[in-house]
N, C-alpha and C positions, 0 to 999 in steps of 0.2 A: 861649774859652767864652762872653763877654759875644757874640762875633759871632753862636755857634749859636743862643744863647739869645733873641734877636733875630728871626733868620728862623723858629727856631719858632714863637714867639709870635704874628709876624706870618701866617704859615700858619694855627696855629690861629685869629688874628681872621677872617682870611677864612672860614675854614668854619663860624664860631658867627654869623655875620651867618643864617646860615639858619634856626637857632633861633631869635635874633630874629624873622626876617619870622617864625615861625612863633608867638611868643608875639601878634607883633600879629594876627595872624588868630585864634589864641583869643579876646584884649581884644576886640575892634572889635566883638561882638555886644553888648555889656554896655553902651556909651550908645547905639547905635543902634538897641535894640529898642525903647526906650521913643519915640523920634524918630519910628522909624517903625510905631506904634503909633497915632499922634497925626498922622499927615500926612492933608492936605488929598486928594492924590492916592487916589482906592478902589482901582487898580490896585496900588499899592502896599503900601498901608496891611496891616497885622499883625493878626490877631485873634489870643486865648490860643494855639491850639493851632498856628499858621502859625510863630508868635515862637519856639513850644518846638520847632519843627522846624526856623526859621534859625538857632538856637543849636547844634543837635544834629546836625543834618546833617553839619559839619565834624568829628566822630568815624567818621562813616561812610566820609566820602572817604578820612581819614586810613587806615583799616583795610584799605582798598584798596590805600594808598600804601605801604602799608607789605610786602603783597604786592608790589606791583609794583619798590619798590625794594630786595626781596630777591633778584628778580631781575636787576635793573642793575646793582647793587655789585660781583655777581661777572661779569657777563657784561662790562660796558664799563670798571670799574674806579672807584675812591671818586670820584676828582677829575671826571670826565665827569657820574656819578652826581648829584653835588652844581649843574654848572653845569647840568644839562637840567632839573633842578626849578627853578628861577625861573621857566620857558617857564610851567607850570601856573600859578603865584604871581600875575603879571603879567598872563595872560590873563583868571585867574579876577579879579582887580582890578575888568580894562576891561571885562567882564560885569556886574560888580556897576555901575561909576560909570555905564556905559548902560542900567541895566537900565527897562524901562518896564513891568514886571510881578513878580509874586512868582515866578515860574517861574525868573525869571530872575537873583533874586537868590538861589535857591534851586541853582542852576546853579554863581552863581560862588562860593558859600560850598565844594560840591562841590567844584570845580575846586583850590582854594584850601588845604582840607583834605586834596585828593589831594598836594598839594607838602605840606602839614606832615607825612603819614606817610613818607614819601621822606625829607624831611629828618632826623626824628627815629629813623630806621633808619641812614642813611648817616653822619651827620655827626660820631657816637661811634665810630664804626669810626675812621671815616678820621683822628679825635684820638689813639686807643688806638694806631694803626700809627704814626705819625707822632714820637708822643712817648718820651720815657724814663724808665725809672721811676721816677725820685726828682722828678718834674712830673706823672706821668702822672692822679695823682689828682684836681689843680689845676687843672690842664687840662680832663680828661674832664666837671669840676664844672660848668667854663664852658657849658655845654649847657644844662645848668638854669639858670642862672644869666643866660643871655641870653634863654631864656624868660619868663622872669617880669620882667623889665628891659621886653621886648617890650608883656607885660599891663599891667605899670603906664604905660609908652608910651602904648599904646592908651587910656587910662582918663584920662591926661591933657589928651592931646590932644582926646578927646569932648568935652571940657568946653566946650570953643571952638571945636571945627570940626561944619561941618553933617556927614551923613555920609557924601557923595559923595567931599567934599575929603578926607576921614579917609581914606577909601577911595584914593586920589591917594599921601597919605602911608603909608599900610603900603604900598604897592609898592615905596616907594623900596629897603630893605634889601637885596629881594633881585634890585634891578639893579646892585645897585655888588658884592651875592657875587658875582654873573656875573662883574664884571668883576678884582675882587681873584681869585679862582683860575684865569682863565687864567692869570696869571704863580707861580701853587701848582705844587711837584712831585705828581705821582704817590707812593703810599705806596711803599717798598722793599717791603713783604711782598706786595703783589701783583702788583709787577714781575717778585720772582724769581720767583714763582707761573706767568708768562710767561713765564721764560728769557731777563727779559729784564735779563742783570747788568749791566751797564754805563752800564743807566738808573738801574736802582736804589741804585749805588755813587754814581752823577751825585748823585741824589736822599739821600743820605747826608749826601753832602757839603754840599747845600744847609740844611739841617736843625741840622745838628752841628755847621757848621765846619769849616777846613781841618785843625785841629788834635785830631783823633780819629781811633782807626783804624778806619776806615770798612771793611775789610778783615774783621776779627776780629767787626764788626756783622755781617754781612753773612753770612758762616759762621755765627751762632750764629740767623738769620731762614731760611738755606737748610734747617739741621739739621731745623728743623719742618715746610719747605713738602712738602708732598707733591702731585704735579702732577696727578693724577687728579682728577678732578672725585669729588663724595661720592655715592656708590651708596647706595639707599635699605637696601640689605641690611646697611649696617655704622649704623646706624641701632638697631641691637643691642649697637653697641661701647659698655661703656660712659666711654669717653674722647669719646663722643659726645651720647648718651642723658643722661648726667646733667647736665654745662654746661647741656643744654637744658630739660630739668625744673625745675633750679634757675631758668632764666632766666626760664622761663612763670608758674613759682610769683610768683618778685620783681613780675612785671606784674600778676598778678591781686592779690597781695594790697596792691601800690601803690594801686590803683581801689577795693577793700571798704574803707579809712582811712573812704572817706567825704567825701575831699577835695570833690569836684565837691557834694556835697548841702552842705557846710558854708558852702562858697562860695553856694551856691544862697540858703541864708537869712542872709548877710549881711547885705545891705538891710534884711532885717523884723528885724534884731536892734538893726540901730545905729539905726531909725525906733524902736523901742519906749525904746533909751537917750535918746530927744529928741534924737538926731543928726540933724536934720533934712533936711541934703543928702546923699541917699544916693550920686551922684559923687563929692563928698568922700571920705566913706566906703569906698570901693570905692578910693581913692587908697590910704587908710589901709592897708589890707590889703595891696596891692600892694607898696607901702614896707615891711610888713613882709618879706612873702617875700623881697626882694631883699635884705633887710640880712642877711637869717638863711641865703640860701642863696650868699650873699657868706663868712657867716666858716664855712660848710661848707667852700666850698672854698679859704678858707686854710689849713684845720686838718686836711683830710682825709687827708694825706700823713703827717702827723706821728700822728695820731688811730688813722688805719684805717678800714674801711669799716664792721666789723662795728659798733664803736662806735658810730658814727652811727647807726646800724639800733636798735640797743639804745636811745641815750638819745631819739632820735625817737619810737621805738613806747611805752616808756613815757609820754613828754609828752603824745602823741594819746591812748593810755588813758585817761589820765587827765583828760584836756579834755571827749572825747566822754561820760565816764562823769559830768562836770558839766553837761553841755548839757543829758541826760538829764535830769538833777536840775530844772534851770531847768524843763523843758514841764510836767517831773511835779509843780510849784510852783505854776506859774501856768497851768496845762490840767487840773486835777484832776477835771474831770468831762469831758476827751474822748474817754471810752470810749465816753457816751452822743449823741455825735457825730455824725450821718452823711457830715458834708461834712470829708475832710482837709485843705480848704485851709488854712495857717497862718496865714493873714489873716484867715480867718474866726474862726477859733478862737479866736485873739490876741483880735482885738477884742468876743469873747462869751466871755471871761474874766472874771474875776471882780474890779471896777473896783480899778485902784490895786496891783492884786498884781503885775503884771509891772513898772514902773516902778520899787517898790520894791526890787524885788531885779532890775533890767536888769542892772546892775551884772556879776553874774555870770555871764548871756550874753556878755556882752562882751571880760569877760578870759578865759574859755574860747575864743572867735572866736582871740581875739589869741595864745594859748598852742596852740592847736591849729594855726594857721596855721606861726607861728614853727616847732616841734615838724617840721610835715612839712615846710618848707624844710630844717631841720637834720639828717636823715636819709633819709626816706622818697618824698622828692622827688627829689634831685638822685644816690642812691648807685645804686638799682637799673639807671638807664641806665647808671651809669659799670660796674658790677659785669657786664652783660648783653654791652659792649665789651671786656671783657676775657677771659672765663673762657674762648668758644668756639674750638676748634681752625681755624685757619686753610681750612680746605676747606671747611666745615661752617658758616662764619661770616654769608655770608649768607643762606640758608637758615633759621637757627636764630634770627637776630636777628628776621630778616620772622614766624617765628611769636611771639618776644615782643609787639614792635608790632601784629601783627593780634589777641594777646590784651589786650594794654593798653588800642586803641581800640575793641575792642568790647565790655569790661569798661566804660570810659569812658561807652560808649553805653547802656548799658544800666542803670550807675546813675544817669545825668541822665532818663534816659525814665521808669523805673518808680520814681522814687523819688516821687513823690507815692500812688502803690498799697500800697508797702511802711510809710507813714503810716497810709495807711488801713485795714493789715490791724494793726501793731505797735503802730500810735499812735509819736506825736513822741518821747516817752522812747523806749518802746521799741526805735524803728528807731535812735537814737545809741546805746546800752546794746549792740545788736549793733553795731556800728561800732566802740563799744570793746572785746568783746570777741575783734573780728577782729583792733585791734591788739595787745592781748596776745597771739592766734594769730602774728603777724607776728613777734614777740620772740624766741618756742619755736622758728619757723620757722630766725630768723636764727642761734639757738644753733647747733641739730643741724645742718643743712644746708649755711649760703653759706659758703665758703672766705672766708679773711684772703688778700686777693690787694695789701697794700699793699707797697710798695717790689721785686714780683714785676716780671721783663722778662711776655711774653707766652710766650715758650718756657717759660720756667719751669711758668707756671701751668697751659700745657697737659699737660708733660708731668707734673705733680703726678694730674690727670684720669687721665693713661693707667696711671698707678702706681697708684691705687687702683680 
């Protein structure tokens, strides 16, 4: 058992190296905008609206990537899947470290973003096939888990590297995935899916040890395969339809939390506590995600998914529903506003009132961040890898991630509008009462899929 437990783990490391590269391609725009904001070079150089578009562009690719790697997963298989997205990773890198214009750093953020949808579609499959259930929670965590390791990565390293050399080091991750999964098995679930037993029994046994019956696995993965590709007419089954409703909902309502805008006013929160190095800061935040989405996935096996869901969406309620408190404290006249910028506002406040009570931006930041590491970050991918029927898996996964990154996209784009139509309370007051929506959601709707094989859980789907 120590021997299987080994080569799993070391499987699953090679395949969360891609989340990684994928967390430092989120980080790497957060010191680098302000770097290249500030450069000598005009060819270069960022005005507001350039910055809000090399920020945001890597949603767009991802949403791409995310198509594209719904179609690869099932067409070439996880393990291929997983080593041809570096090719984007790597190239979009060496675009960015030559770029001699914004076009072109504008190119490789695309490029770069097209590998982190690929990644963040493939890479929970290929953990969910791979794993067993009494790890499978643990495991599937590590996805998140490496993400956010990735952003604080990234946010470190800004501190001291210009951002070409940055740009140098996030490549690295995803040359060494390439090279850690050529010597990765293939998943058993879509080898039989190929008929192809004897790779998949091979593939068992790498996984498991010599010392399980890889035999009695193996019939309990065929029982479910069904070899026909998924016809768009059984799209009506509902052993199909609803996994996937469930999966789309989890994505959208991961993006309305409000993560991306909380994140957004970081800086102007920990700048008004007289935290004066907003790098630091943005460290800060970092360190937390990772500790909070670290004892998620010690505890999630033992815990459950739904629990998470539940004590996440209430902490973010209850954050967002303070955040609110704080603008409506110290923004009491920006009704009569016409500019939403939060910088603006902030400092045409009324003197001494935000300083006084910063205090309480700041542990809402810290409780809201914590909050969505501990549920609402790292369960909906692990929950989206698990629930869909084998035939149907990538297909249904590619429309979660095309919903997640253009949900993504669209609250980093519009959320200074949504200020200006709601005002600053107002737009966190809806934030938190999406995460109470998020709560009632997780009641009636997401299955308890902990300590479930994957057969199990599908056929739970076809039963009801």
């Amino acid at each position: 058992l120590r021997v299987q437990n080994k080569k799993l783990y070391l499987a699953t490391f090679a395949a969360v190296l891609g989340p990684l590269s994928f967390g430092f391609v989120l980080g790497y725009s957060s010191p680098v905008i302000p770097e290249l904001r500030n450069i000598d070079d005009p060819e270069l150089r960022l005005d507001s609206n350039q910055a809000s578009w090399f920020g945001s562009l890597v949603t767009l690719g991802a949403a791409a990537g995310g198509i594209l790697g719904g179609y690869l997963v099932d067409k070439v298989g996880r393990k291929l899947s997983l080593m041809l997205c570096s090719v984007p990773y790597v190239f979009g890198y060496i675009v960015i470290i030559s770029a001699q214009n914004v076009w072109m750093l504008y190119f490789g953020r695309m490029l770069t973003g097209l590998a982190s949808g690929i990644t963040s579609l493939v890479v929970p499959v290929y953990i969910s096939e791979v794993s067993h259930p009494k790890v499978r929670g643990m495991l599937g965590s590590c996805v998140q888990l490496m993400v956010v390791t990735g952003i604080l990565g990234a946010y470190v390293a800004g501190i001291t590297l210009q951002w070409r050399w940055l740009a140098v080091l996030c490549s690295f991750p995803s040359c060494i995935m390439l090279l850690f999964m050529s010597f990765m098995p293939e998943t058993p679930s879509f080898l039989l899916n190929r008929n192809k037993r004897s790779e998949a029994i091979a593939s068992l046994r790498f996984l498991r040890g010599p010392y399980v019956d890889h035999e009695w696995e193996c019939r309990q993965i065929e029982a479910s395969v069904q070899e026909e590709g998924l016809n768009l007419s059984e799209l009506k089954n509902p052993s199909v339809y609803r996994p996937l409703l469930i999966g789309v909902a989890l994505m959208f309502f991961q993006q309305v939390t409000g993560i991306n805008a909380v994140m957004f006013y970081a800086e102007t929160i920990f700048e008004d506590a007289n935290f004066k190095d907003s790098r630091v800061a943005s460290v800060v935040v970092g360190s937390i995600q990772v500790c909070f989405t670290s004892v998620a996935a010690l505890i999630i096996d033992k815990t459950g998914r739904k629990v998470l869901l539940y004590i996440s969406g209430i902490i973010m309620a209850l954050s967002t529903a303070l955040f609110g408190l704080y603008f409506k404290m110290v923004l009491p006249n920006q009704n009569n506003s016409p500019n939403p910028d939060v910088w603006f506002t902030l400092n045409s406040a009324s003197p001494g009132t935000e300083s006084s009570i910063s205090w309480l931006a700041v542990v809402s930041l810290g409780l809201f961040v914590a909050g969505f590491a501990l549920g609402w970050g790292p369960v909906p991918w692990l929950v989206i890898s698990e629930i869909f029927p084998l035939k149907a898996r990538g297909i249904s996964s590619g429309a979660c991630v095309l919903t997640n990154w253009i949900m993504a996209f669209l609250v980093t784009k519009e959320f200074h509008d949504f200020i200006g139509f709601l005002t600053s309370y107002g737009t966190f007051w809806l934030f938190s009462a999406f995460c109470c929506l998020n709560v009632t959601f997780t009641a009636f709707y997401v299955p308890e899929t902990k300590g479930q094989t994957l057969e199990q859980i599908e056929a739970y789907f076809r039963r009801s």
